[in-house]
DRENPA-3360 file (N, C-alpha, C; in nm, 2 decimals, always signed):
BEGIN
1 = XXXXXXXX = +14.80/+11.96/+14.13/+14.89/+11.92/+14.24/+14.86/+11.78/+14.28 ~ +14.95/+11.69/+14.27/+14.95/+11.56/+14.30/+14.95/+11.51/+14.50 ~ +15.04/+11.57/+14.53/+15.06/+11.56/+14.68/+15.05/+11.65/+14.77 ~ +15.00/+11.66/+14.86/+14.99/+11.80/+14.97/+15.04/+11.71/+15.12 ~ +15.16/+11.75/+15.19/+15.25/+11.68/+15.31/+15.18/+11.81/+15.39 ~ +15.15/+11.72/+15.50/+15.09/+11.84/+15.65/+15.19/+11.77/+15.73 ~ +15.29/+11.86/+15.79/+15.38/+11.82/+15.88/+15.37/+11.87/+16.01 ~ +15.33/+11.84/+16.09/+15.31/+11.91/+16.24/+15.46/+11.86/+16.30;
9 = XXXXXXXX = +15.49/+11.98/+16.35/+15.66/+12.02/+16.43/+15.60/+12.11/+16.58 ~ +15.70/+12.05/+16.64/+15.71/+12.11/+16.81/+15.86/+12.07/+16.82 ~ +15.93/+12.20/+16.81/+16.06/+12.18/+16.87/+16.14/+12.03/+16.87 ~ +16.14/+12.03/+16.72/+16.17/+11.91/+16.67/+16.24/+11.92/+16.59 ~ +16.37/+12.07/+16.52/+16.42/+12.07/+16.47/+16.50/+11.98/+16.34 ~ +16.60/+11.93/+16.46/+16.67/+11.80/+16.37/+16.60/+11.68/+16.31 ~ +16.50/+11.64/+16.39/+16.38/+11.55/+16.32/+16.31/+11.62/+16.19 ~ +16.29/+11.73/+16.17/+16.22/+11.77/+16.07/+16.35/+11.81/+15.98;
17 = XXXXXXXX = +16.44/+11.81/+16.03/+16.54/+11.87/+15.87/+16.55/+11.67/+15.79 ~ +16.57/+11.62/+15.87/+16.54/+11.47/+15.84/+16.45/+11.45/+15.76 ~ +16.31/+11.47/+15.83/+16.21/+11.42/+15.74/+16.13/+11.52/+15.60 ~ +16.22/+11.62/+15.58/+16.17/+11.70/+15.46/+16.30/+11.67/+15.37 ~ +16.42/+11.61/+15.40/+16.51/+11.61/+15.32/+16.50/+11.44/+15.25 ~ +16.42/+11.37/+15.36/+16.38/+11.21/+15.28/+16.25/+11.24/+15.21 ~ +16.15/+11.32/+15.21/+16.08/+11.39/+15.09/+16.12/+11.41/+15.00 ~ +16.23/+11.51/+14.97/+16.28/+11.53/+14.86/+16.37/+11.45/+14.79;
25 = XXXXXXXX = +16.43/+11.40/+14.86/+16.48/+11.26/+14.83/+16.43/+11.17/+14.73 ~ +16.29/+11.13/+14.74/+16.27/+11.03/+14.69/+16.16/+11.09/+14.57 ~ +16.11/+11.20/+14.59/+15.99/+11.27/+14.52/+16.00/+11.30/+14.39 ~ +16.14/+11.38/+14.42/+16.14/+11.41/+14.23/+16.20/+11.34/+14.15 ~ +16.23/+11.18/+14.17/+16.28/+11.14/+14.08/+16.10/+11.05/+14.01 ~ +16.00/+11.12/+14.08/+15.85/+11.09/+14.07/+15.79/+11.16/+13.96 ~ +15.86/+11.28/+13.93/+15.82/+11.37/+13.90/+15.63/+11.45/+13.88 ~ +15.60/+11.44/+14.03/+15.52/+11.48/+14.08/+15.50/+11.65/+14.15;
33 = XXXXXXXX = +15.43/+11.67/+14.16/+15.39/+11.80/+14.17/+15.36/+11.82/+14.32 ~ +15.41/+11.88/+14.41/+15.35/+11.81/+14.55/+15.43/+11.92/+14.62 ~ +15.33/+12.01/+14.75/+15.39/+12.13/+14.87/+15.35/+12.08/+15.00 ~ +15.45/+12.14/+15.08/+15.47/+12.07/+15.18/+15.47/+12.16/+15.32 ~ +15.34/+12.20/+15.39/+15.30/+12.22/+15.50/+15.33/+12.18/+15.57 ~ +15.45/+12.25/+15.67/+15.50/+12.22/+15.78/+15.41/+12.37/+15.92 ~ +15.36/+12.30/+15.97/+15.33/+12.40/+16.09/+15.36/+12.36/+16.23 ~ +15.45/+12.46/+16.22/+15.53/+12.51/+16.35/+15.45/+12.48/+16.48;
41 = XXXXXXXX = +15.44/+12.44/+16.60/+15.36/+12.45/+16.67/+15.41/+12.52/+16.81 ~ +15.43/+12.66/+16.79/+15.52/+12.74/+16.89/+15.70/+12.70/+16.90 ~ +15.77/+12.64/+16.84/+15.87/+12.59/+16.88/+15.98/+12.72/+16.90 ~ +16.07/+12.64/+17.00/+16.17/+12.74/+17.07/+16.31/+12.70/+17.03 ~ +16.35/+12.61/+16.96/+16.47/+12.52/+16.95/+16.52/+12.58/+16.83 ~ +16.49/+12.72/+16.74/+16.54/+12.76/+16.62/+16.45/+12.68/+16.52 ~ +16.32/+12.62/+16.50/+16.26/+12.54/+16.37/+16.20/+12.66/+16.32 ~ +16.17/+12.73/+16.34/+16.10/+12.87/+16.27/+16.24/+12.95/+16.18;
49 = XXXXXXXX = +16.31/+12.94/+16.23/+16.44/+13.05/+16.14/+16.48/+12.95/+16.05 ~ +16.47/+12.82/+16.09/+16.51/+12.69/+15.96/+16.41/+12.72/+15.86 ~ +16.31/+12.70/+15.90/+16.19/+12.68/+15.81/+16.15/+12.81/+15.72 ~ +16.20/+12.91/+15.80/+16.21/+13.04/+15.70/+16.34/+13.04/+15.59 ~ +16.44/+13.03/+15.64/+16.53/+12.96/+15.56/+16.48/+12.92/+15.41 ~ +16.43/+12.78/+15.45/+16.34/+12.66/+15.35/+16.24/+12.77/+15.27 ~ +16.17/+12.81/+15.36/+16.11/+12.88/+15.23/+16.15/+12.98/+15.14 ~ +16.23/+13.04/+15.16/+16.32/+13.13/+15.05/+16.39/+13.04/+14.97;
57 = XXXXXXXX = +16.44/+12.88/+15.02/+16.48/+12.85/+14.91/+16.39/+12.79/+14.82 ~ +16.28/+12.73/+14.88/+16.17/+12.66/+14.78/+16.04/+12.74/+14.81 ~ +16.05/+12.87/+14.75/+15.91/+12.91/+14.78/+15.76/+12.82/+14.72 ~ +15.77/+12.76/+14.65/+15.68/+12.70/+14.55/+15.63/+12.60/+14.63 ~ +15.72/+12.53/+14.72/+15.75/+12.41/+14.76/+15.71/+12.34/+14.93 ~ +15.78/+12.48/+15.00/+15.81/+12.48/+15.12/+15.70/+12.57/+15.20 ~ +15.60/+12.56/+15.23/+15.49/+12.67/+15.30/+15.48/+12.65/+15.42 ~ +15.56/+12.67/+15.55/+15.56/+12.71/+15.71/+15.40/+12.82/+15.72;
65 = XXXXXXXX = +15.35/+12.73/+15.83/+15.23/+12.81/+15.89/+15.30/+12.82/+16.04 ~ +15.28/+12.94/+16.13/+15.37/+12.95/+16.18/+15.30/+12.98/+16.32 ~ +15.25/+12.92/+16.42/+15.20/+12.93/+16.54/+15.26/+13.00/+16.66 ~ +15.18/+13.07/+16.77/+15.25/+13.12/+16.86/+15.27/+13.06/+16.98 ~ +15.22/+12.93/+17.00/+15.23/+12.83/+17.12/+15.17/+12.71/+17.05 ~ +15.19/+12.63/+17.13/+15.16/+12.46/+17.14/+15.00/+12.48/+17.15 ~ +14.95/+12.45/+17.06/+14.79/+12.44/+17.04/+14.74/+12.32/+16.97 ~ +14.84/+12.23/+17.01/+14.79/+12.02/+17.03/+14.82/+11.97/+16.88;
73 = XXXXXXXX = +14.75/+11.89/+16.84/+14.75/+11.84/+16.71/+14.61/+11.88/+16.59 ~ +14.51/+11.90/+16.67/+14.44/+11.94/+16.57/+14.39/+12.02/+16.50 ~ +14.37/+12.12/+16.61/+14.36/+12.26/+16.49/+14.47/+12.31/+16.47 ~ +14.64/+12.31/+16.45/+14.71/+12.31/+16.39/+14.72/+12.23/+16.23 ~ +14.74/+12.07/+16.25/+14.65/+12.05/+16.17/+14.59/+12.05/+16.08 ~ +14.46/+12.11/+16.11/+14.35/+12.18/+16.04/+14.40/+12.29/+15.91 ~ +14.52/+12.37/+16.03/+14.53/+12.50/+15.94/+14.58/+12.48/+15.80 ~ +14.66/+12.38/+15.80/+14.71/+12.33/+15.71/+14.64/+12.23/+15.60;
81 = XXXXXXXX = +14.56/+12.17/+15.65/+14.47/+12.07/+15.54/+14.36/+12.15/+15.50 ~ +14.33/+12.30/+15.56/+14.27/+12.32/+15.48/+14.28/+12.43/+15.35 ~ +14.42/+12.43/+15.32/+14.51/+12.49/+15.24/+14.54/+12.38/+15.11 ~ +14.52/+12.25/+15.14/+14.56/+12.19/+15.06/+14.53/+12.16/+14.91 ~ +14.60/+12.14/+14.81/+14.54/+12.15/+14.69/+14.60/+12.02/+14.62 ~ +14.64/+11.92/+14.69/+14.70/+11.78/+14.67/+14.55/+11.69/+14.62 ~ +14.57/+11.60/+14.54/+14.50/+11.51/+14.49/+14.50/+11.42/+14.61 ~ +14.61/+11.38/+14.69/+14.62/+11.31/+14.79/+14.69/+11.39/+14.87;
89 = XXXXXXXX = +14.64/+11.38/+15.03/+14.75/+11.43/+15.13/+14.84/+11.33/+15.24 ~ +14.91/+11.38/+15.24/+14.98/+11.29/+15.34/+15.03/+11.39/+15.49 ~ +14.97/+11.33/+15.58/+14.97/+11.34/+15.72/+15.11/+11.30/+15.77 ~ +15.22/+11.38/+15.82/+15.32/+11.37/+15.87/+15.35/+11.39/+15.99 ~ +15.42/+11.28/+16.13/+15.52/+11.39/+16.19/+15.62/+11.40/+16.18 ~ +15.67/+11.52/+16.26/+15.81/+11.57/+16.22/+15.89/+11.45/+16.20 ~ +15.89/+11.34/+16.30/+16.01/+11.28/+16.40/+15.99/+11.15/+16.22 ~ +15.96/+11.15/+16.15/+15.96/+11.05/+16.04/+16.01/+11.05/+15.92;
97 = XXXXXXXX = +16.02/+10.94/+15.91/+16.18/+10.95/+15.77/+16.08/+10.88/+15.72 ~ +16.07/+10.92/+15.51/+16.05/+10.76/+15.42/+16.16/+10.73/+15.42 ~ +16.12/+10.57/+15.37/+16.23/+10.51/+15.34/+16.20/+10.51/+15.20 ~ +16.30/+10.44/+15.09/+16.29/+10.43/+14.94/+16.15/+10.34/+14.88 ~ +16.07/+10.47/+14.78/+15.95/+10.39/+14.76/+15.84/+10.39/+14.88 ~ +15.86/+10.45/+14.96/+15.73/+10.48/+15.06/+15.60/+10.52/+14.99 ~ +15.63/+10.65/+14.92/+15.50/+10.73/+14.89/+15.46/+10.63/+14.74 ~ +15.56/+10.61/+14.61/+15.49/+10.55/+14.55/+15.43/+10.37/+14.57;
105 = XXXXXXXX = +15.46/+10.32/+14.66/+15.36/+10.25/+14.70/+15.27/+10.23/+14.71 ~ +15.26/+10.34/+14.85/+15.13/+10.40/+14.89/+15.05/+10.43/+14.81 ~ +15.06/+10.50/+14.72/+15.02/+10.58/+14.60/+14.94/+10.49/+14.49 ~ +15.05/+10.33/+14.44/+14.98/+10.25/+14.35/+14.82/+10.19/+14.44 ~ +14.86/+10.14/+14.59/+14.78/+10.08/+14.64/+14.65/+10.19/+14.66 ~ +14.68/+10.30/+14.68/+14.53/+10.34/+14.69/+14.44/+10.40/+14.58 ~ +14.54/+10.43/+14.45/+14.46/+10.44/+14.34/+14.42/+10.31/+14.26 ~ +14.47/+10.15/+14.31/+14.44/+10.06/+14.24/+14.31/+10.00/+14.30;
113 = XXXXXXXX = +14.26/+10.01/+14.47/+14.19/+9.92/+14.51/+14.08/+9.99/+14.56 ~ +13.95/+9.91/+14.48/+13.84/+10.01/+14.52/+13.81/+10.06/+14.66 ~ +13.78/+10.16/+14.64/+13.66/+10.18/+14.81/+13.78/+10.22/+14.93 ~ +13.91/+10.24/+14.89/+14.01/+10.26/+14.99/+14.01/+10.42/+15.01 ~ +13.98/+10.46/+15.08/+14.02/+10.61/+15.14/+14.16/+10.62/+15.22 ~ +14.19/+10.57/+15.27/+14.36/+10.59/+15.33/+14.41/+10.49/+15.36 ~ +14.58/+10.50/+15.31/+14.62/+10.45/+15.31/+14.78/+10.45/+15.39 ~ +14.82/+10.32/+15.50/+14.90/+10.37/+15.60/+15.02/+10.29/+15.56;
121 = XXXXXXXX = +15.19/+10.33/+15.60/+15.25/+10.20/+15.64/+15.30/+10.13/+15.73 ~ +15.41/+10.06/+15.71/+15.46/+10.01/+15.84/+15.54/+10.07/+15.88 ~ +15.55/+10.12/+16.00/+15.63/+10.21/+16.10/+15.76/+10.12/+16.20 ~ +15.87/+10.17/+16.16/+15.97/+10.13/+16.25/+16.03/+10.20/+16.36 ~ +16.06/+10.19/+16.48/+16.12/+10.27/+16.57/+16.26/+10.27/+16.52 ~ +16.30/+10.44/+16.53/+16.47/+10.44/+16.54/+16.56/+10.30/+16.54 ~ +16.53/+10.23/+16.63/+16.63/+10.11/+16.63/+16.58/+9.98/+16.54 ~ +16.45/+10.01/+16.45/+16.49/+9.91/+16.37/+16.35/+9.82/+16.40;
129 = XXXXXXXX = +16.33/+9.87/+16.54/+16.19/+9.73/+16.59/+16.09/+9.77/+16.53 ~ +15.94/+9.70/+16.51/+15.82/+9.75/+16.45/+15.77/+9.86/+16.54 ~ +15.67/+9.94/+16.52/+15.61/+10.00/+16.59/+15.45/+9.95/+16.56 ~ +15.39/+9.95/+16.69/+15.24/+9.90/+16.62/+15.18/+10.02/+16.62 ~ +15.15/+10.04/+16.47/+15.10/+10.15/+16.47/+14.95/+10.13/+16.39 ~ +14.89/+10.04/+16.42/+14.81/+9.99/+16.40/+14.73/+9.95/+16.51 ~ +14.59/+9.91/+16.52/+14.53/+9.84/+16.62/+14.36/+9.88/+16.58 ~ +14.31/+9.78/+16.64/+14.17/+9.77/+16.63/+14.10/+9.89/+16.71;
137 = XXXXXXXX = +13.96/+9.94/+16.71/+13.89/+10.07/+16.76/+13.92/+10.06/+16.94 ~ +13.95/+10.13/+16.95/+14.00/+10.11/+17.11/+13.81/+10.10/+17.24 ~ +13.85/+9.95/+17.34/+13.78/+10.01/+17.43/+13.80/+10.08/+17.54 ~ +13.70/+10.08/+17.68/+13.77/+10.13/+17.74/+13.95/+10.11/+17.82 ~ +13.91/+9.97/+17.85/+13.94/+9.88/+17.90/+14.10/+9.89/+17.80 ~ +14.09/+9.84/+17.65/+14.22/+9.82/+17.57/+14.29/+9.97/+17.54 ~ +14.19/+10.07/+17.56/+14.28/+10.19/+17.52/+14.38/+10.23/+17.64 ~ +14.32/+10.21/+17.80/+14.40/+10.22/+17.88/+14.54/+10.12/+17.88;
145 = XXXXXXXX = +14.50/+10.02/+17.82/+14.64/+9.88/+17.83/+14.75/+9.92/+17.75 ~ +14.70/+9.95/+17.65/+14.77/+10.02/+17.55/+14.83/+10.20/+17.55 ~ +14.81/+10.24/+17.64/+14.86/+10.35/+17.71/+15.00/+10.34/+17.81 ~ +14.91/+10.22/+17.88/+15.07/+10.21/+17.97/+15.16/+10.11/+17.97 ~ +15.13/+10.03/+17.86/+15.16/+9.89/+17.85/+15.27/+9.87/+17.67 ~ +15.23/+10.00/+17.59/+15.28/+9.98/+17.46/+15.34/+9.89/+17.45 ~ +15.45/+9.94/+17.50/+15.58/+9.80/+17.45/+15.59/+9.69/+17.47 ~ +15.51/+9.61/+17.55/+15.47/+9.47/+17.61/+15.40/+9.46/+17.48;
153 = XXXXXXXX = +15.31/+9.51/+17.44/+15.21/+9.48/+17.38/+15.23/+9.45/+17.23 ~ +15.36/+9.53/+17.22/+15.45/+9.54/+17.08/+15.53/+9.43/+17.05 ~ +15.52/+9.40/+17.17/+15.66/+9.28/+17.18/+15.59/+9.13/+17.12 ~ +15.48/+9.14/+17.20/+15.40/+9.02/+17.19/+15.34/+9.05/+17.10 ~ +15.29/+9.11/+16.99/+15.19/+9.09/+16.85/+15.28/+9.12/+16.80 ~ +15.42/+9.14/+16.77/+15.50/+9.16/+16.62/+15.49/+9.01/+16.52 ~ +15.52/+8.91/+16.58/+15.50/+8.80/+16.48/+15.43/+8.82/+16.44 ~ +15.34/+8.84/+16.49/+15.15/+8.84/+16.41/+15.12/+8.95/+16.27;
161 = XXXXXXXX = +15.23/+9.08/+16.29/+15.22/+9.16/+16.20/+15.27/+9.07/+16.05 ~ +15.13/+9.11/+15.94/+15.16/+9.09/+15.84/+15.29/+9.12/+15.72 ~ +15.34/+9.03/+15.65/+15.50/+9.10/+15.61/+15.42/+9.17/+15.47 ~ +15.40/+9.12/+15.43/+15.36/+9.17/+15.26/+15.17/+9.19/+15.18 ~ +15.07/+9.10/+15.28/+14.98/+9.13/+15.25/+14.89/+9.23/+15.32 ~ +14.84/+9.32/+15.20/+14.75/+9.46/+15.28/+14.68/+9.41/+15.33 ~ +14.59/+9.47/+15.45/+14.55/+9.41/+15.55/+14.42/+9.55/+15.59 ~ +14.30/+9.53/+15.55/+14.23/+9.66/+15.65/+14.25/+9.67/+15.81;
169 = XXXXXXXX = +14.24/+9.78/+15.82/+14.25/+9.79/+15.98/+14.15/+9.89/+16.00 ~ +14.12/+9.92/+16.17/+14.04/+10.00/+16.21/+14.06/+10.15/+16.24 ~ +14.22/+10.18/+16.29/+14.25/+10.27/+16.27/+14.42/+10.29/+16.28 ~ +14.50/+10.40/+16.28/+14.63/+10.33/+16.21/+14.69/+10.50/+16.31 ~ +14.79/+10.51/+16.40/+14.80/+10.65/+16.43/+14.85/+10.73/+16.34 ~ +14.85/+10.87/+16.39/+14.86/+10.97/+16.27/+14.96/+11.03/+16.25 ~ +15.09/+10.96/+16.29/+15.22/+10.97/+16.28/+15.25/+10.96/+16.10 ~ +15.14/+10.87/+16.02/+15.19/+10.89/+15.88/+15.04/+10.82/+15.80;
177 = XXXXXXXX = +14.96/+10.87/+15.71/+14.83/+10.90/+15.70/+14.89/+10.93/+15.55 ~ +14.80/+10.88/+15.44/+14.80/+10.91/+15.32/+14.65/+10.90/+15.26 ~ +14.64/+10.99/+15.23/+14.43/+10.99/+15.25/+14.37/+11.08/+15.10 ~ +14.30/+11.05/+15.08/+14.24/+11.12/+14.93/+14.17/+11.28/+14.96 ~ +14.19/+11.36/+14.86/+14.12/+11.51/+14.87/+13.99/+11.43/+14.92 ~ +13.95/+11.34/+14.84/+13.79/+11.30/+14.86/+13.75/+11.26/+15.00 ~ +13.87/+11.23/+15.11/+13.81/+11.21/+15.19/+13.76/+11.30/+15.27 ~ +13.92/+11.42/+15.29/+13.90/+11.49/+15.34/+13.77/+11.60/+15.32;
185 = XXXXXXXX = +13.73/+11.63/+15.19/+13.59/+11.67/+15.12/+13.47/+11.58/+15.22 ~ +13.46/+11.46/+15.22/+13.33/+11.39/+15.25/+13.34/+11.35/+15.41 ~ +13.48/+11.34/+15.50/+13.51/+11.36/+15.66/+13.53/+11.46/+15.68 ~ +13.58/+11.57/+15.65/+13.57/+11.66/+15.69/+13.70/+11.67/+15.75 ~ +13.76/+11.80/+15.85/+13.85/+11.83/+15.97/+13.88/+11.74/+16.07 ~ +13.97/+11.72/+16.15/+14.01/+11.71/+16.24/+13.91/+11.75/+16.36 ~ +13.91/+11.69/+16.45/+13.79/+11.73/+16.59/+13.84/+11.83/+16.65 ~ +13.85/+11.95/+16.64/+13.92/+12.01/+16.75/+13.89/+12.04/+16.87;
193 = XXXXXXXX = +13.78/+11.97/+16.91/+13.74/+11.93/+17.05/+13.87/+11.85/+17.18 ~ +13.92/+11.75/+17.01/+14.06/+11.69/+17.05/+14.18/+11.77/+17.09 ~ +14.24/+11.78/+17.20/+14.33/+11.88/+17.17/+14.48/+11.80/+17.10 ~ +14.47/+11.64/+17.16/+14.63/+11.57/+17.13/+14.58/+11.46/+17.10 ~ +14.51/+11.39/+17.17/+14.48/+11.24/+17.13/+14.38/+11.23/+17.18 ~ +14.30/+11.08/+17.15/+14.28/+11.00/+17.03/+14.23/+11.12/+16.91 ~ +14.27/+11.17/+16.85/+14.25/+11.25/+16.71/+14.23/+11.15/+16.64 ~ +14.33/+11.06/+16.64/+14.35/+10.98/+16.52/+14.27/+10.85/+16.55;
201 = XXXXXXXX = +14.21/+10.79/+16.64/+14.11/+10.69/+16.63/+13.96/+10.75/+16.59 ~ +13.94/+10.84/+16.64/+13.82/+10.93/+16.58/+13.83/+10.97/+16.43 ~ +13.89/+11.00/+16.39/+13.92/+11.04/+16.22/+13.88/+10.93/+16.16 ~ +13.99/+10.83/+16.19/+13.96/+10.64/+16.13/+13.85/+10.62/+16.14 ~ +13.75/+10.66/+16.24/+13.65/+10.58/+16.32/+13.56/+10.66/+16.17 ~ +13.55/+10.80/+16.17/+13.49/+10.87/+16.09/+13.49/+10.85/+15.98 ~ +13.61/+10.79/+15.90/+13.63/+10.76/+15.75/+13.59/+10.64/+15.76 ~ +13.57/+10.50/+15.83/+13.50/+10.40/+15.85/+13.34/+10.46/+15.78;
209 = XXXXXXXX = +13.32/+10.52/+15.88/+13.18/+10.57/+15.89/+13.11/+10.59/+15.74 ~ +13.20/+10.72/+15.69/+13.16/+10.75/+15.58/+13.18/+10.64/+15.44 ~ +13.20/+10.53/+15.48/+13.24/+10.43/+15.35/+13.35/+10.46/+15.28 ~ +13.44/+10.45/+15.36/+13.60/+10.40/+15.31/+13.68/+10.33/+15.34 ~ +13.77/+10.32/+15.30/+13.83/+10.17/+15.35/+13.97/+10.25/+15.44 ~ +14.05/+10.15/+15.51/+14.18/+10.21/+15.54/+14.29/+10.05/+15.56 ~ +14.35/+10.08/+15.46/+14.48/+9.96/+15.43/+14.59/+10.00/+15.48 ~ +14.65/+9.93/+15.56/+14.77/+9.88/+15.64/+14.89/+9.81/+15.50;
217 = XXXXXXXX = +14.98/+9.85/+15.48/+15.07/+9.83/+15.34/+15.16/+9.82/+15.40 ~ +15.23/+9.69/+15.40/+15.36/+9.67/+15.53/+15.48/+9.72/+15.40 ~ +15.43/+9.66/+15.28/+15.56/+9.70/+15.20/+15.60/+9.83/+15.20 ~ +15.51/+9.88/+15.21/+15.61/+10.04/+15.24/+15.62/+10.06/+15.38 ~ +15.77/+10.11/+15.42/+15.80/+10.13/+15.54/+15.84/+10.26/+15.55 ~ +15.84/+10.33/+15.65/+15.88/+10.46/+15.71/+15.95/+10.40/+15.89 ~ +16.02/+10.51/+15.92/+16.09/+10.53/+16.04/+16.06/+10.62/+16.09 ~ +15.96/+10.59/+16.24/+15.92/+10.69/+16.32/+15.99/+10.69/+16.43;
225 = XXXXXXXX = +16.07/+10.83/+16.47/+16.18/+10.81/+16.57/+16.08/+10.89/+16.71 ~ +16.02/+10.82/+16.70/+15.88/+10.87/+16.84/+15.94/+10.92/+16.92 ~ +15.87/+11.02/+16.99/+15.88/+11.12/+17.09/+15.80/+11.05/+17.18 ~ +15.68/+10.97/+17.18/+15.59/+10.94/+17.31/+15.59/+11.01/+17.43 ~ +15.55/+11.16/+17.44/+15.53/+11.23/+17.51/+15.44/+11.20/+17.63 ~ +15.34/+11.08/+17.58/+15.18/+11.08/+17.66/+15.22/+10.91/+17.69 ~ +15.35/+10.87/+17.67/+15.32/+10.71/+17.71/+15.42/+10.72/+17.87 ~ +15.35/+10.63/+17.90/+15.42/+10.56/+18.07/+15.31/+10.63/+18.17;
233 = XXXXXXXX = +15.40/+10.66/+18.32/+15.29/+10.65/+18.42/+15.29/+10.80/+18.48 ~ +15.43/+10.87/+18.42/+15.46/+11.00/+18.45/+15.29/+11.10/+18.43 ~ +15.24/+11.21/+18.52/+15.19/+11.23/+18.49/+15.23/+11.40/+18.39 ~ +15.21/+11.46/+18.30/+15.20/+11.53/+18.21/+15.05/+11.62/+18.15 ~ +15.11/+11.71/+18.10/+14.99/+11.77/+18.01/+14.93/+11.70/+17.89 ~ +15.02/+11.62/+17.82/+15.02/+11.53/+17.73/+14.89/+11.43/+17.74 ~ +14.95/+11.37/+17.89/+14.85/+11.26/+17.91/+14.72/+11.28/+17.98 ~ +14.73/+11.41/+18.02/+14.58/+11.46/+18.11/+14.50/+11.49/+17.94;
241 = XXXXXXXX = +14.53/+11.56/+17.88/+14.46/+11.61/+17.76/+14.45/+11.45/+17.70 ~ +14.54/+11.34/+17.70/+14.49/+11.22/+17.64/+14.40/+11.19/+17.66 ~ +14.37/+11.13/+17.86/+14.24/+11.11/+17.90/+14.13/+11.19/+17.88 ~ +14.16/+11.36/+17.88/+14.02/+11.43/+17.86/+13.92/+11.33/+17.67 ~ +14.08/+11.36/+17.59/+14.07/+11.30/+17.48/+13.96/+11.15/+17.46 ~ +14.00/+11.09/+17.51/+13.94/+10.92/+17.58/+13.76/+10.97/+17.60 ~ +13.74/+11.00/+17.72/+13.65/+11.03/+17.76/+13.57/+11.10/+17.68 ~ +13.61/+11.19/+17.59/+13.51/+11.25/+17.49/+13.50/+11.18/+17.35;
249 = XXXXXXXX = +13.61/+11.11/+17.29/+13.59/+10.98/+17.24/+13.46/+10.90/+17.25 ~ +13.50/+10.86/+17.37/+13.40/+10.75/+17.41/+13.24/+10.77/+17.39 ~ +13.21/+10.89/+17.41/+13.09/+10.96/+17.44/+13.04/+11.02/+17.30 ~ +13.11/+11.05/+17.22/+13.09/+11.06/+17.11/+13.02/+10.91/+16.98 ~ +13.10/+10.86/+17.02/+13.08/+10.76/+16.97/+13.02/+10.65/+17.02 ~ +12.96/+10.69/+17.09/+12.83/+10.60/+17.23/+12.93/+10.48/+17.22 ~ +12.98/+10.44/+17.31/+13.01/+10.31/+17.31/+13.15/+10.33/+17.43 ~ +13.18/+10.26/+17.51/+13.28/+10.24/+17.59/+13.33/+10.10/+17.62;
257 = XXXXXXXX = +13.26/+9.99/+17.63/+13.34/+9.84/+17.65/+13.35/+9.77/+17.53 ~ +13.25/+9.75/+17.40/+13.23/+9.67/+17.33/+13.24/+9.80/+17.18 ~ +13.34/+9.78/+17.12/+13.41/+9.84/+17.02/+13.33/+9.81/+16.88 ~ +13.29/+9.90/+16.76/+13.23/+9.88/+16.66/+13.35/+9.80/+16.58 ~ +13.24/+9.68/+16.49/+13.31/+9.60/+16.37/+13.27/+9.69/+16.28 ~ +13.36/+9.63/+16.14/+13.43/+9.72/+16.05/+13.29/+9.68/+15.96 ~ +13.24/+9.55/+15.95/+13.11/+9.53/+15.90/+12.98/+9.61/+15.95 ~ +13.00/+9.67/+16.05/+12.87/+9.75/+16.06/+12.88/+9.87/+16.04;
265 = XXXXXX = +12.95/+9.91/+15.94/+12.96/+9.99/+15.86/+12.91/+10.02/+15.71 ~ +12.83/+10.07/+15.67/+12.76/+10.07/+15.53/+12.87/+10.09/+15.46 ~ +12.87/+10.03/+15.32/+12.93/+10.03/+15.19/+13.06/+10.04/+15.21 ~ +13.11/+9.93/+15.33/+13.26/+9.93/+15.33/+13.30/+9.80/+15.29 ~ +13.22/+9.71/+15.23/+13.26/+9.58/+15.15/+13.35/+9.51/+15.23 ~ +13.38/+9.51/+15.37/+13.46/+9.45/+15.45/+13.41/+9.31/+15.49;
% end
């Protein structure tokens, strides 16, 4: 098996008939071998009768894990990666489209460059603007700015984003994640301590850890038509489990104002 897609869906229907139809799209003219983990996460909007659907017509292809409520991002997740039998997996959400040449990009750059364990791209919002889906290990201080501030923050560092040279970064969100069996073997699961977020700066933080690399690949793009459920000032379940999220973060990884460099990290040749 060359590829294994873990797609996490919440009542996300029409987003996910989108982004399994730009999979297929562009995959078999790859002629690669590759199943595609979509799990359900309680949804109400009809994605369970679709997806049953999908699997009768691609049973080989299409494998629905099928949940009975909203139980976050990572042990959903989990159930899924740990099924996987992909040489590489790729970390999906629903709400994301490739565009042409996404995955074989991805694909050249991480099998060509030593010491790279995952591999991200550039993310565009529905209308076309960047998304920064990228950023340095959050502190306290910048994870909060960047919670209620995104789009300011977007606005002002887009020139700065690189057009064509890979770039390591610290951690990249997990809206679209292309990562080796090997990593997942040597990092292990998802935290399910996490219920929604930071998942995905802890994972980074952990594949750092373990000596790998993680490349930012602007040439491949994807279109993430975000939901940002947990951004602004509204308060939510979303963003209460964010902060629980933060706060055990933090604590985990001893550190709260002054953020680890990528150099103090063993055998990451950064």
């Amino acid at each position: 098996m060359d590829l294994s897609f873990v797609i996490l869906s919440w009542n996300s229907k029409d987003h996910l008939e989108r982004c399994l139809a730009s999979i297929e799209k562009q995959l078999p003219d790859q002629d690669w071998q590759y199943e595609i983990f979509v799990v359900d996460n309680g949804s109400t909007d009809g994605s369970a009768q679709w997806l049953k659907s999908q699997e009768k017509q691609k049973p080989s292809t299409v494998k629905p894990i099928y949940l009975a409520h909203n139980t976050g991002t990572t042990y959903s997740r989990n159930r899924a990666l740990k099924l996987c039998e992909g040489e590489y997996i790729i970390v999906l959400d629903s709400d994301v489209e490739l565009h042409s040449e996404t995955v074989p990009i991805l694909k050249t750059v991480i099998e060509s460059e030593d010491g790279v364990g995952m591999v991200v791209p550039k993310l565009l919002y529905g209308s076309g603007q960047l998304q920064k889906s990228t950023d340095e290990f959050p502190t306290l201080i910048r994870k909060l700015e960047r919670l209620f501030f995104l789009k300011s923050i977007e606005d002002r560092e887009a020139a700065a984003v690189p057009v064509n040279d890979n770039v390591y970064v610290d951690y990249a969100i997990s809206a679209f994640w292309m990562f080796s069996k090997r990593v997942l073997d040597e990092v292990g699961l998802l935290d399910e301590k996490i219920f929604y977020a930071p998942e995905d700066v802890d994972y980074c933080i952990r594949v750092w850890k373990s000596g790998f690399k993680i490349v930012y690949v602007p040439r491949a793009v994807a279109t993430h038509y975000a939901q940002e459920i947990s951004r602004g000032f509204k308060l939510n379940k979303a963003k209460i489990e964010h902060v629980k999220g933060l706060i055990y973060y933090f604590i985990k990884h001893r550190y709260f104002l002054r953020k680890p460099s990528l150099s103090s990290f063993s055998n990451t040749g950064s």
